[in-house]
N, C-alpha and C positions, 0 to 999 in steps of 0.2 A: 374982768376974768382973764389970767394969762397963764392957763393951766401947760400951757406947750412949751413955755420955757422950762420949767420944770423937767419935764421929760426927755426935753436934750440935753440938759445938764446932768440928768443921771445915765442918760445911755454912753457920755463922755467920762464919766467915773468907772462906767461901767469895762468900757474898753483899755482906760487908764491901767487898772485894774489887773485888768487880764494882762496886760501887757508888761504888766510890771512884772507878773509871778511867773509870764515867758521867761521873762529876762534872768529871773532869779533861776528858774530852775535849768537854765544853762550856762550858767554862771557855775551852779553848784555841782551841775554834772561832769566827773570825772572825763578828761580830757583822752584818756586811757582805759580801757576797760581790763581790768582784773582779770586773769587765766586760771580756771580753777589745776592746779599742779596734777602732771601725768600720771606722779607715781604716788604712790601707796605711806601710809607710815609705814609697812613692814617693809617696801621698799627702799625708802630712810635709813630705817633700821641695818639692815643689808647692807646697803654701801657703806653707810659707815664702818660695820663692823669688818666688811672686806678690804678697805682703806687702812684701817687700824693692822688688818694683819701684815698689809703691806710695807708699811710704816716699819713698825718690829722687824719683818726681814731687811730692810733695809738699813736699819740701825744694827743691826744685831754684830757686822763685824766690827764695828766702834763697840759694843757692851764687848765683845771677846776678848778684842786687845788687850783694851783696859783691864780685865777680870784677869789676863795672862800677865801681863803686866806687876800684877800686883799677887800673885802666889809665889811661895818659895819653892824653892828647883825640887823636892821631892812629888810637889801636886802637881810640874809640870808635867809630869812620867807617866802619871796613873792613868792604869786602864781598868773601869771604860772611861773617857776624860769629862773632868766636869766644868761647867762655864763659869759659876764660881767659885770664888777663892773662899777656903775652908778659914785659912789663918792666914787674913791678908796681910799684907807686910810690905814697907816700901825700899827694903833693904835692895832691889835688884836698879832704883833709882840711884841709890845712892853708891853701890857699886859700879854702876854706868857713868859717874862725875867723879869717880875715883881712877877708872880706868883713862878717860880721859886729862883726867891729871897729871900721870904718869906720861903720857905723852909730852914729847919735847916741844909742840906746836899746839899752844890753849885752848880751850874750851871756847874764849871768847874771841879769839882770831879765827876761826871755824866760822863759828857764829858772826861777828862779822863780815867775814867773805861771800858768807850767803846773803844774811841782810842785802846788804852791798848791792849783791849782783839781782837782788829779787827785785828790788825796789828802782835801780836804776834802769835793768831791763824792761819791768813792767811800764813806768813812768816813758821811756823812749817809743815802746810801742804803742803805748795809745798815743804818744802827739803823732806818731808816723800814720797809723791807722786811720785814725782820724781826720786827718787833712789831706792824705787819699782818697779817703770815702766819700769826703765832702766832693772834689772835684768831680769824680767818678757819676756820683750821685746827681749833682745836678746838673752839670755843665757838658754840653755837646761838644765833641773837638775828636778829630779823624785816631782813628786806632782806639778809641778810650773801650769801644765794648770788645774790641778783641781783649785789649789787655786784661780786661776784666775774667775773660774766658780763660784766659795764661792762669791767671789768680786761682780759680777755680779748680783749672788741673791740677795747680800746684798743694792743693788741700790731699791729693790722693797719693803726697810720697809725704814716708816715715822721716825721720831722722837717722834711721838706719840707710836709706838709701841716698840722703844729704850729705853723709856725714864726712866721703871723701872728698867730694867737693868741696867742702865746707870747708875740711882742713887746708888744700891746697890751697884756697882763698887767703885764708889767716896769714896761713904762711908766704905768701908772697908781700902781705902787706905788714910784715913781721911783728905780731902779734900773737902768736904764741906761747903760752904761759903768760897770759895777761887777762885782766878780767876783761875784758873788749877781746877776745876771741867767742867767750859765752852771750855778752851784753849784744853786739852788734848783731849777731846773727837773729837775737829776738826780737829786733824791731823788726823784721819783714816776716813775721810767722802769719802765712796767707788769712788763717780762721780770723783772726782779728780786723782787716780788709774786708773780708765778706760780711763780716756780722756788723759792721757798722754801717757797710753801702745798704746792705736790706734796710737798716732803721731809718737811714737819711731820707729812703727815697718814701718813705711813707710822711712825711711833712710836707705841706704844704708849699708848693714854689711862691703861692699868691703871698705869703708872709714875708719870704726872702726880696718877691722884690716891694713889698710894700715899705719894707726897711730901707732897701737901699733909693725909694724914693725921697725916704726920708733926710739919705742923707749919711747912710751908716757904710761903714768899709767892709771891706771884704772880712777884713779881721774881725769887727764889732758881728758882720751877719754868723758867723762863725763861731765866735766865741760868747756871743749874749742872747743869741737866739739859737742856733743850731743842737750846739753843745747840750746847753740844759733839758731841749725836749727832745736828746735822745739816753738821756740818763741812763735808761736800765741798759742799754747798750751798752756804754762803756763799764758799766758795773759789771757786766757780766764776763767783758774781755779783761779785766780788774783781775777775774777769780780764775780764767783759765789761764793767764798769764803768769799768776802769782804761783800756778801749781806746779805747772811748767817748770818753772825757773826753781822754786824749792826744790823742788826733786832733782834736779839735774846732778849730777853727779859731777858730768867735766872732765873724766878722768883720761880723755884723749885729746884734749886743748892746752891741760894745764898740768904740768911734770913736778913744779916746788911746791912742797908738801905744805909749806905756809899760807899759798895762795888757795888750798883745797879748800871746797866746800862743807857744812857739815854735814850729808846727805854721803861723802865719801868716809867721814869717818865713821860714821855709823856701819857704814855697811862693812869698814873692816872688824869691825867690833862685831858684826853680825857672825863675820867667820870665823869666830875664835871656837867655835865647834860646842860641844854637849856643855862644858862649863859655861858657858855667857850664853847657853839661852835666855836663864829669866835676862839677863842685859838687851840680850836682843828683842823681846818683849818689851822691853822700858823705851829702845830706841825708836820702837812704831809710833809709840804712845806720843813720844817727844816732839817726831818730826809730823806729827798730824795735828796738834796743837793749833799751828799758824797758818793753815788751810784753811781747817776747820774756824776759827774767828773772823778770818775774812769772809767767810760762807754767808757767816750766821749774820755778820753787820750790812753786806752786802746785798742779801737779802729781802732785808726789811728795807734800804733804801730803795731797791728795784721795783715791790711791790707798795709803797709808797707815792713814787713819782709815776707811774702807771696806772695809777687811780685820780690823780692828779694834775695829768697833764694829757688828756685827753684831746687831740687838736683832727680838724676834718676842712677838706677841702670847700 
């Protein structure tokens, strides 16, 4: 009779057992525990619909323009005014490509001289920016946080109070009535310096030098590690830069009427008084165009790589 092996062997099933369905049930239990949410559906509700009106005033001088834009010069007048157009019409577009036609200096040499100056400006100040920020951001060396403090100040004056300095500069370096009187000055616009030293410095150092253990240069830590995870940064210096420089006008750098922007012709077209309003309506419309599409693409990449390149010390 060996009734006692029996009963260790089930008291060993037994413990197995239990031990297993320990295992499982903390296995299976959620790592995180679930928050039941503070607020309400009707508070849901609420923000949303307080969002939404926000959204609307915020859009609503882009719906104006456009709606002005496109009524003829007698709905301009009316009072009391209405936002939209009764009999819309895009004859004040096409009077606007008419009037610049009649000009002795093209529609597309305008239009080039800005391209021109947007795309080289912008492009000059993000490598500037950038490879300041870099220094700035991680690298110890005597004077760097003053300078930085210069930077800072220097976000607190207009272009109003640059601008005769600015001139005397050009002009010593005779450049005047040249696109490099507009171009140059916008690689050192302070905002784009600061907004990229903030990004830098939230990356990790242990990355930069885990790379250069590796074996990577200055250039590679910079250009294949830095650069990319600070994307929405430069995207963002992308959109104020580009706005910058579209709108600039120039009209006390640059005296030959060929080298104008088209941001200046527009605004003479603006003053041709009560007849070229609907024109000057068409001209908001025109020069908000190439803003607004860099806005909207820039955008969705910012909120993109921000979701995606999440990095922690």
């Amino acid at each position: 009779m060996n009734p006692a092996p029996k009963e260790k062997t089930s008291v060993k099933k037994t413990k197995k057992s239990k031990k297993k369905e320990a295992e499982e049930e903390v296995y299976h239990k959620p790592l995180i525990k679930r928050r039941k949410p503070n607020r309400s559906i009707a508070g849901d509700i609420f923000l949303y619909f307080f969002l939404v009106i926000v959204a609307i005033i915020m859009f609503f001088p882009i719906i104006y323009a456009v709606e002005s834009a496109l009524k003829p010069l007698d709905e301009l007048f009316k009072f009391p005014p209405r936002i939209f157009a009764q009999n819309p019409t895009l004859d004040n577009f096409s009077d606007l490509f008419v009037t610049l036609g009649k000009s002795w200096v093209s529609f597309s040499r305008y239009l080039f001289n800005t391209v021109f100056i947007t795309g080289v400006g912008t492009a000059g100040h993000l490598i500037v920016a950038s490879m300041a920020a870099f220094v700035l951001a991680k690298y110890d060396f005597p004077g760097g946080k003053t300078f930085f403090k210069l930077v800072t100040v220097a976000m607190m004056f207009t272009g109003y109070v640059t601008g005769i300095p600015n001139y005397i500069i050009m002009s010593k370096l005779h450049m005047i009535d040249t696109y490099w009187a507009i171009i140059i000055p916008a690689f050192a616009f302070p905002m784009g310096l600061f907004l990229m030293k903030q990004f830098m410095e939230g990356l990790p150092t242990s990355l930069i030098e885990a790379a250069k253990i590796d074996g990577a240069t200055e250039w590679t830590v910079f250009s294949k590690i830095v650069m990319p995870n600070v994307k929405p940064a430069w995207l963002t210096l992308i959109i104020f830069s580009v706005q910058a420089l579209w709108n600039n006008k120039a009209s006390t750098v640059i005296y030959s009427e060929e080298m104008k922007t088209l941001p200046f012709a527009m605004q003479q077209i603006q003053a041709g008084g009560i007849a070229r309003t609907g024109e000057a309506a068409a001209v908001l419309v025109v020069l908000m165009i190439v803003p607004i599409a860099i806005f909207i693409f820039s955008e969705s990449q910012i909120l993109e790589t921000m979701a995606s390149s999440g990095l922690k010390d």
